[in-house]
Steps between C-alpha positions, in 0.01 A plus 500: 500500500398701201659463177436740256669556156533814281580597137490862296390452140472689183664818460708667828410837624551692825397359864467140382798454766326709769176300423699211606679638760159593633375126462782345664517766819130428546555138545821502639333738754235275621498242752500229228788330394557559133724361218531689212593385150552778181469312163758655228368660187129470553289220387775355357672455863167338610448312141887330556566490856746795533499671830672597774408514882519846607597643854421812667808640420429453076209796570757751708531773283324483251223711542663721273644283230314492195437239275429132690761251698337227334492575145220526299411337136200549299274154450232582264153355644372402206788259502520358817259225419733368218798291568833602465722476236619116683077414550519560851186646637527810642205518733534167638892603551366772712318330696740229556752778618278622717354187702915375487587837697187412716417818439196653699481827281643636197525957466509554171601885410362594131330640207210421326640238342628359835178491669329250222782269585446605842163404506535162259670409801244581772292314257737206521465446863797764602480728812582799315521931624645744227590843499475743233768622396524684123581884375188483264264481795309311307338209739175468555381486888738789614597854424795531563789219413886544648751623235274740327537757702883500502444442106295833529788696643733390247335574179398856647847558523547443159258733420609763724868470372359472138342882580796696453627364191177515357479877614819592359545337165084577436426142408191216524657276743316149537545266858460150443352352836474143551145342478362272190162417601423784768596893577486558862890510490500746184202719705638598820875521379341736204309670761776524721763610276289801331442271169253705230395198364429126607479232296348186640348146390235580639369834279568416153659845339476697183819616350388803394361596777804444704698747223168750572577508861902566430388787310269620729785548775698644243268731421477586884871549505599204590808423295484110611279220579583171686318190412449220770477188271355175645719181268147382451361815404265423200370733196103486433581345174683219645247437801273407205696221406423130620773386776610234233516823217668713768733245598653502100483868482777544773697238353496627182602846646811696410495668828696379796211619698192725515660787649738522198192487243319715630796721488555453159140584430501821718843564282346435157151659568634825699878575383550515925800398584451159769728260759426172656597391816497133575570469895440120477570267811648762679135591622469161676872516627701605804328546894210550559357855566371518874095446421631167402717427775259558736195346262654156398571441908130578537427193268781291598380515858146443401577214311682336815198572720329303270689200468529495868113447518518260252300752263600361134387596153519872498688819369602727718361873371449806569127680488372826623841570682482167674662181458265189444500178407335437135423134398717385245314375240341869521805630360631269277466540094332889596686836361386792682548797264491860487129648449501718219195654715717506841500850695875436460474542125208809516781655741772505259294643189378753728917549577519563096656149432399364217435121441465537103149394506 
């Protein structure tokens, strides 16, 4: 008998349920008996005993349900090692949970943030496998993570529907795209959707030179421009700033976001006309797109063949269009970022996009 135990954490997105689903058909597909066991809510399922057992019939149809059966919650890491707000130890509580459920694996599906806790665990004696699962594809150890590519689609719609508007009123039309620390998501959707200009952690830009690029298309004719605005999207004056000075900057901010200053700076500084769009959650909401259908089954399955050879303490990822196992304390506490030097990023200048830099 193998008992294995599951939990989604942090923030949903697409496929978590087909990751799952792919998990629990792997197993339930072998020769081995299996009991399964979903903790609710994420760590905090796991930190207070709430779970469920969960039959084959709990992962019939939902392939293409979005969000996750078992709830999710975000459990910052850099908390876990305190005790809660009635002393009890979370770690220990874990573990405790764990060994009561006689539990010969735990799948954890995650973010960054995830995979420290993730890998506290493995540290802690766990059998742990995770899966990768975030629309910033922003883990170290793979390329591609499930939920970013349906993330993708969404946001280029935005874009695409924000065209004709644009087109007909003769406006500066700004798309906020999800993404604080990293700008793959802002990239290909901006890419995708026919953005002039990306804005992205990862290249610090100059406001004027953003207003010299608007006036460069207009000067071509072009009687609009679209802006592709990662939320973390940073000016070269603020990149200067210490994290702690940086930090007091955006609280002391009047803006409800970037997107909106640096609309009221193109505003101020050109006399253009300019509209922000704020798509929000929607870009992690609804089914998944098929890439991540078929993707997050990929992992899933993976992750069952490894638990059925008793392989423990790895992610589940995805290099050089194959899927691999990648040890976990590889991947834990690593961003992977966009390279301001990528062929990706010489592409798209060479396209005419313009990164403000």
């Amino acid at each position: 008998m193998i008992r294995v135990g599951m939990l989604t954490s942090g923030g949903d997105c697409q496929a978590l349920n087909a990751a799952m689903r792919g998990v629990a058909k792997g197993l339930l597909n072998s020769k081995e008996q299996v009991e399964l066991f979903g903790f609710l809510d994420g760590y905090k399922g796991l930190i207070y005993g709430k779970y469920r057992v969960l039959e084959a019939s709990d992962f019939s149809g939902i392939l293409t349900k979005g969000g996750t059966i078992l709830g999710s919650s975000r459990m910052p890491f850099k908390n876990m090692r305190d005790p809660d707000e009635n002393g009890l130890d979370k770690v220990e509580a874990m573990k405790h949970n764990y060994h009561k459920l006689n539990l010969d694996c735990l799948v954890v599906l995650g973010g960054n943030g995830t995979h420290k806790t993730a890998n506290l665990l493995r540290e802690e004696g766990l059998n742990v496998v995770t899966l990768p699962k975030t629309i910033d594809n922003d883990l170290w150890g793979t390329d591609m993570t499930f939920g970013f590519q349906s993330a993708v689609d969404i946001a280029t719609q935005c874009i695409d529907q924000i065209h004709t508007t644009a087109a007909s009123h003769g406006r500066v039309f700004i798309v906020e795209v999800m993404g604080h620390k990293v700008g793959f998501l802002t990239l290909n959707a901006g890419m995708a959707g026919g953005a002039d200009i990306i804005l992205i952690p990862e290249i610090p830009y100059d406001i004027d030179k953003v207003i010299d690029a608007i006036k460069l298309r207009n000067e071509r004719g072009s009687k609009f421009t679209i802006l592709a605005v990662a939320e973390g999207a940073i000016s070269k004056e603020m990149a200067k700033l210490s994290k702690k000075e940086y930090k007091k900057a955006m609280e002391n901010s009047k803006y409800p976001s970037v997107s909106y200053e640096i609309a009221d700076l193109i505003q101020k500084k050109s006399g253009m006309e300019v509209r922000v769009t704020v798509p929000g959650h929607t870009q992690r909401g609804g089914s998944p797109d098929s890439y991540d259908r078929v993707f997050a089954s990929r992992l899933g399955a993976e992750a069952a063949k490894l638990i059925l050879k008793g392989e423990y303490g790895y992610m589940v990822g995805y290099v050089n269009r194959e899927v691999v196992k990648v040890p976990l304390e590889d991947v834990a506490g690593k961003l992977k970022m966009v390279d301001p030097d990528s062929s990706i990023i010489e592409e798209a200048k060479m396209l005419g996009i313009s990164f403000g830099d």
